[in-house]
N, C-alpha and C positions, 0 to 999 in steps of 0.2 A: 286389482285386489291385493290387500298386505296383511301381513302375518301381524298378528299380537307382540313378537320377539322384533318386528322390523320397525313397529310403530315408538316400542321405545328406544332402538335404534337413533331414530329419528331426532325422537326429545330430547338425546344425549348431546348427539349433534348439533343441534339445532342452537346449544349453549354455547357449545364450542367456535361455532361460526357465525356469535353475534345476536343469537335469538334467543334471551331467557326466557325459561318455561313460564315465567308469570309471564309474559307476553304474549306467546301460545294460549293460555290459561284466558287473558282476559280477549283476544279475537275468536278464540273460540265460544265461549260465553256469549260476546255483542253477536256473531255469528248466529246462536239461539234465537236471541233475542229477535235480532230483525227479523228470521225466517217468521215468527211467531206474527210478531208487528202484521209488515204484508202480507200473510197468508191467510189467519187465522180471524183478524179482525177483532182484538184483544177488546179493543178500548172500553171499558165500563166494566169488562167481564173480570170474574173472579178465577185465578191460578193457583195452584198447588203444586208446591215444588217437594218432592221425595230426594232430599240429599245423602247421601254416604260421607264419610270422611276422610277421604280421600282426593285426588285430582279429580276424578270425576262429581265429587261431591261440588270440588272446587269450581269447575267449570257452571254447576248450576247456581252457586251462586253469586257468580259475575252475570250471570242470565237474568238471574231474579233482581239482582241491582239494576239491570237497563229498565227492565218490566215494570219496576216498580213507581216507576215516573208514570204510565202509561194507564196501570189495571190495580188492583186489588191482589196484593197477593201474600200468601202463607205460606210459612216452609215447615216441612215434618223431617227433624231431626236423627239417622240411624242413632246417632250416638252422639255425648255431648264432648266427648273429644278429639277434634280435629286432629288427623294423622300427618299433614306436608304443613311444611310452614308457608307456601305458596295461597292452601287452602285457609290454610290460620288467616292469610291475609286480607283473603277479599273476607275471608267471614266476618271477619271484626268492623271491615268496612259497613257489610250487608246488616249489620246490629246496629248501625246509628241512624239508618229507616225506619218508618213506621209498618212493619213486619212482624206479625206476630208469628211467634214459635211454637211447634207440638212436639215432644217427644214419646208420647204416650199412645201405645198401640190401641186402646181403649178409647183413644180421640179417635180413630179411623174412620170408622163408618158418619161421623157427623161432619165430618171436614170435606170428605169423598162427594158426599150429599151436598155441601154449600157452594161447592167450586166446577168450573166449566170446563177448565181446559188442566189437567194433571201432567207433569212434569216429570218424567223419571230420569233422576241425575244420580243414583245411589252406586250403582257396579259396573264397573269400565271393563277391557277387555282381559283376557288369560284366563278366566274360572274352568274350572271342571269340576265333577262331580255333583255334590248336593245343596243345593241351596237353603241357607240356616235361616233359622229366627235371627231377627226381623224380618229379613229378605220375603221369605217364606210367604210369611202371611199378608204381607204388602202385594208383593204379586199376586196372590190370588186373590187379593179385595180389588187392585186394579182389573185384574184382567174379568172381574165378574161384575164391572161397571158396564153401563149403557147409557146412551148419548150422551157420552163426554170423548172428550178430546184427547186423547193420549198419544206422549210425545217422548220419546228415548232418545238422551246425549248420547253421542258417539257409537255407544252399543245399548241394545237392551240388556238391562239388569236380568243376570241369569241366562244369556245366551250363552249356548252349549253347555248346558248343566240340566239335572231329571226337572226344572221347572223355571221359567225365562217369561217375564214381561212379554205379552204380546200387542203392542203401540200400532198404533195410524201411522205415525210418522218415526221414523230416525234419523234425524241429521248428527250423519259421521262426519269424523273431519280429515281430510290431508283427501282419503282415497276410502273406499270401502274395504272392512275387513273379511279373512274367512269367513264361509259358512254363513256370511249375511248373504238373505235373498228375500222376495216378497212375504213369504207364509210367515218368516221369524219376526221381521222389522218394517211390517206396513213397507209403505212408500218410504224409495231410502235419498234420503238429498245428501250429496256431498256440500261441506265447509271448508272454506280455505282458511286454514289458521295462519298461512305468513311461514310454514319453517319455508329458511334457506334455501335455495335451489344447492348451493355447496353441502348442506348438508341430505338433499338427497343423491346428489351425484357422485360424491366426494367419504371414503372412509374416515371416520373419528373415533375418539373414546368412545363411542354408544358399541363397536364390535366388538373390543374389548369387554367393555361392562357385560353385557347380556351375552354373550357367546362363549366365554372364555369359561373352561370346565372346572371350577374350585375344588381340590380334595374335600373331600369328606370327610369330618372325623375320627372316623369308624375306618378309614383307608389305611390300606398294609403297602407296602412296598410290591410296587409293580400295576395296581391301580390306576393311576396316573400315565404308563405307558413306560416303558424300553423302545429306544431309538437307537435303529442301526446308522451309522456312517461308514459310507466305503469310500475310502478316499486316499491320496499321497502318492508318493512314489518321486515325479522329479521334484514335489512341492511337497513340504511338510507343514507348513504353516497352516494353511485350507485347510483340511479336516479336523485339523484343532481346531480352529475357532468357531467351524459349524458346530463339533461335540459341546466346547462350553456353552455355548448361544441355546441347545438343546435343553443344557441342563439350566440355564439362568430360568428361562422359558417355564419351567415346572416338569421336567421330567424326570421319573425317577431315579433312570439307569438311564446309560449311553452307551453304549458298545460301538468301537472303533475298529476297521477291519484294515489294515492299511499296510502296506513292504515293509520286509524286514527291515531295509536301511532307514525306516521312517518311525517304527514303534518306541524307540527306548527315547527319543526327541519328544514324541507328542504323550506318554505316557510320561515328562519328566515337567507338561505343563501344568496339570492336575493330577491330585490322586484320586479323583472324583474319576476320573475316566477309565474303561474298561479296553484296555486296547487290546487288540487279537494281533499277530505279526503272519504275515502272510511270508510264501515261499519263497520268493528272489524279490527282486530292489521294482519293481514295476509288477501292478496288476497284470494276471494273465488267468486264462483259462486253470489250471492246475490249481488255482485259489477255490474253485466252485465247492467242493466237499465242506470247509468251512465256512463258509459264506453263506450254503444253505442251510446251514446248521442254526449261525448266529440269524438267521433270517427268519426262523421258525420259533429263534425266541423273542422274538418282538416285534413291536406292534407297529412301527413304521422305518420306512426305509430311505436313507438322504443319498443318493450316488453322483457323484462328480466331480466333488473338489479336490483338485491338486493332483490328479491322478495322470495328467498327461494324455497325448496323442496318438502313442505308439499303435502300431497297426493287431499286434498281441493286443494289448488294454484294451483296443475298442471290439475287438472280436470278445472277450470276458466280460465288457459291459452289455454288451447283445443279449449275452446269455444270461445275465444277473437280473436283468430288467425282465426276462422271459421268468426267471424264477419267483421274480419277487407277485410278479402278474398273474402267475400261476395258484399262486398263495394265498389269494387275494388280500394282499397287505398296501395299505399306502404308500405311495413314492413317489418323492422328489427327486426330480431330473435335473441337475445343475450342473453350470461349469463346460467342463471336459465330457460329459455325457450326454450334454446334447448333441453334437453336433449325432454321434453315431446311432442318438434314439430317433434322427431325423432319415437316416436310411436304411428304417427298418419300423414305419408309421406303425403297420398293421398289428405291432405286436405292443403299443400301450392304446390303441382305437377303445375306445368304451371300459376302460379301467380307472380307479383310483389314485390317477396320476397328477402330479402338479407340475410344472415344466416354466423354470425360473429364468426364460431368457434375457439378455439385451438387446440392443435393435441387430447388432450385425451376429447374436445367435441367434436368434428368428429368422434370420437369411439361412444358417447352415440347418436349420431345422427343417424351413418349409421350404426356401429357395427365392422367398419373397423378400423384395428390398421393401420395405417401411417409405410411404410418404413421410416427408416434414408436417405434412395437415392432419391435426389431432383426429378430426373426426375420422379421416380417410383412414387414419392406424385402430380407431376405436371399433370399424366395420372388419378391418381384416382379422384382428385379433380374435373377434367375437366369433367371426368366419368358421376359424380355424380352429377354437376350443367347441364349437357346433359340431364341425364336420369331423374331429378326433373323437369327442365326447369326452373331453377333460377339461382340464383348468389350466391355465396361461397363467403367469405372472409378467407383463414386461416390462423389465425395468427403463425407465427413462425421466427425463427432465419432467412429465409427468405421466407415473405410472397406469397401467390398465390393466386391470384384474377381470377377467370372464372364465365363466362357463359354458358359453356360447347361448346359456339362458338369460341370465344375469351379468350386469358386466356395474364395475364400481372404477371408481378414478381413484389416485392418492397423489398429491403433493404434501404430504408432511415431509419433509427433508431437505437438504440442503447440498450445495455447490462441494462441500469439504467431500462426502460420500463419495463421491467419484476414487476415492483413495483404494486401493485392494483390499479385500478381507471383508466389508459391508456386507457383500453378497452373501459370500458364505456364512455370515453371521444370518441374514434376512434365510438362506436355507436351513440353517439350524432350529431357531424358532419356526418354520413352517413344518418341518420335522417332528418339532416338540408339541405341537397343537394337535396333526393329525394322533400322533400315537396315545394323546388323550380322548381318541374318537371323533374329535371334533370332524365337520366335513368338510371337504377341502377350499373350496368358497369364503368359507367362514373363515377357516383356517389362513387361507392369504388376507383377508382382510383383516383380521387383528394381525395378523403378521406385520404387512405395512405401514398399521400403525404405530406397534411397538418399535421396529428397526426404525423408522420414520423417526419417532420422537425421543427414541434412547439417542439417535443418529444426533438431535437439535439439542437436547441436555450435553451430548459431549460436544459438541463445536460451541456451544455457551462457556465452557470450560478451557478447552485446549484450543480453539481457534483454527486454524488451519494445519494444526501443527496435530490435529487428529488422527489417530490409527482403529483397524479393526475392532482391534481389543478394546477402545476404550467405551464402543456402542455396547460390549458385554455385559461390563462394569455397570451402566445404566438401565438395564432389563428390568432388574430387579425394582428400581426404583420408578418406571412407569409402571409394572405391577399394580406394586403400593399404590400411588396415588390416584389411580382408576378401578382397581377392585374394591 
């Protein structure tokens, strides 16, 4: 079963990795068609197709193009202008048959009465609430027919809304959606439309497009999220570039909490940045009063870059991780703060945690060395965000994102990455997602696509001769080009 948000997921992908939505559009269409062929026993009998204008409109009339070799058939128009240019396309096709057209609701009841087998291709999936004119009064002339045939693409027209087609048959396609079961959609046959297997396995632009939280107009500052980073001490670079990567991302505000020897450094890379100066040159426990301060004012929390090993720092991070948990605020584990969130499991177990290892930090987290065999790492990963109840990020030659429900792969990236600062940039934007609510799932997966392909736009650029900063520089512009 798949969500309405995971199907166009899919379509996005599915472009991405070779499969254009007209192609989708028209196996799913011949998909119709055959079922109808075989099953129904068309031939001689007269059809009636109920289109929208939309992809699902679209798909009925790549249906009605195979049928129309076969049977008699009629299409009833929602509306005379086509809304995707995909559907523009078969329609114009579907106009140079001998197919006559109705758009007039006052043809209903004589067309309903000529034809054998009715078609409803008009509303795909996402609706809620109430169903309008036309929709309206079409479902309730279908669904007050007797001995005819009635057949719903993908979804019924009006499923999960106060009135919904109720069809013989629904042939969905890829997988069945929500809330589809017998009493809503008759008998339900899956359709294989052809996407990808990469693009079911594999993150693309469709996590970005659909998942990613756009401001709203009407949005004031802070809307969008405050993101803490606690970071620095022998390393000042790390927490900078997690902070800009936060703010490239869409966050409003950043707050930096980071040693005194590290604030006038990392406050002199941006004036964007909000840096806090902690008490001596290393995190330590004595930073807690502040830290829980900046903690309560924002909405997710990044801890680990640059902050060191000292046996003080990882006693402070014990305790940080306890507070932020407490709080129940989002946080990311990275860096320097895995190793010590690795011995002391029980206090991020079943929290809002994302935890950004590499293969040999997933040894000091869990204590497990990593097969070289994909799958054997894809079982333990999945294992271990199960049996925590959180979310894994592990970075490698190709990525595994789980939450021990769901688990997604990424290879968007490249050989130059391996360079320092990536990470903490891929922490900053995972930072910057949650503290826009996003949920953490979600949130690694546009994550790894954006560090992924900001990562491939800057080595297009600078070649091997790539740094951190310059996957920053590129955030902005896979934004643009996928939102």
């Amino acid at each position: 079963m798949i969500s309405s948000k995971e199907i166009k997921v899919l379509d996005i992908n599915s472009e991405f990795y070779g499969i254009p939505a007209i192609n989708l559009m028209e196996n799913a269409g011949k998909g119709v068609s055959d079922f109808i062929i075989k099953n129904l026993k068309c031939e001689n009998k007269n059809i009636i197709f109920f289109c929208g204008i939309g992809n699902n409109g679209g798909d009925g009339f790549v249906a009605a193009r195979y049928l129309a070799k076969k049977c008699k058939v009629t299409m009833f128009l929602t509306d005379e202008k086509i809304k995707t240019d995909i559907a523009q396309k078969n329609f114009d096709r579907l106009k140079k048959l001998n197919i006559k057209f109705f758009t007039n609701l006052e043809d209903l009841d004589l067309i309903l009465k000529n034809n054998d087998i009715v078609v409803d291709s008009m509303l795909g999936i996402g609706l809620s609430g109430e169903l309008r004119k036309p929709f309206s009064t079409i479902a309730n002339k279908i669904n007050s027919l007797k001995n005819k045939t009635v057949i719903s693409v993908d979804v019924p027209t009006g499923l999960n809304t106060n009135l919904s087609i109720i069809p013989d048959y629904t042939l969905t396609f890829h997988d069945i959606k929500e809330t589809m079961e017998k009493k809503n959609c008759g008998e339900i046959k899956i359709v294989d439309i052809g996407i990808p297997k990469d693009a079911i396995d594999y993150v693309g632009p469709g996590e970005l497009s659909i998942y990613y939280t756009r401001p709203k107009k009407q949005s004031h500052k802070g809307d969008n999220g405050y993101v803490l980073v606690i970071g620095g001490g022998p390393y000042v670079g790390a927490p900078a570039l997690t902070g800009m990567a936060a703010q490239k991302t869409g966050a409003d505000l950043v707050f930096i909490a980071t040693p005194k020897r590290c604030w006038k450094i990392i406050a002199s890379y941006s004036p964007d940045l909000i840096v806090k100066d902690l008490k001596s040159d290393i995190l330590t426990s004595q930073d807690l009063p502040v830290i829980k301060e900046l903690i309560n004012r924002c909405n997710s929390v990044v801890i680990g870059p640059g902050l060191g090993c000292s046996k003080e720092t990882e006693e402070a991070i014990v305790k940080i991780i306890k507070l932020v948990i407490d709080e129940n605020k989002p946080l990311v584990i990275d860096a320097d703060a895995i190793q010590p969130a690795g011995k002391h499991l029980e206090l991020i177990k079943n929290s809002n945690t994302v935890i950004t290892p590499h293969v040999r930090e997933f040894k000091k987290f869990t204590g497990i060395d990593l097969p070289e065999d994909l799958d054997s790492r894809i079982y333990l990963v999945c294992s271990w965000a199960k049996k925590l109840n959180i979310t894994i990020f592990l970075k490698s030659s190709v990525d595994i994102l789980s939450n021990g429900k769901d688990t997604k792969l990424n290879k968007i990236h490249n050989e130059a990455m391996a360079v320092g600062g990536t990470g903490d940039v891929l922490a900053g934007i995972i930072g910057a997602l949650l503290g826009k609510g996003i949920e953490p799932f979600d949130a690694i997966r546009i994550a790894a696509f954006i560090n992924g392909q900001a990562g491939n736009n800057a080595f297009g650029k600078k070649s091997y001769g790539m740094v951190g900063y310059d996957l920053i520089e590129e955030i902005p512009i896979v934004l643009k080009k996928y939102l």
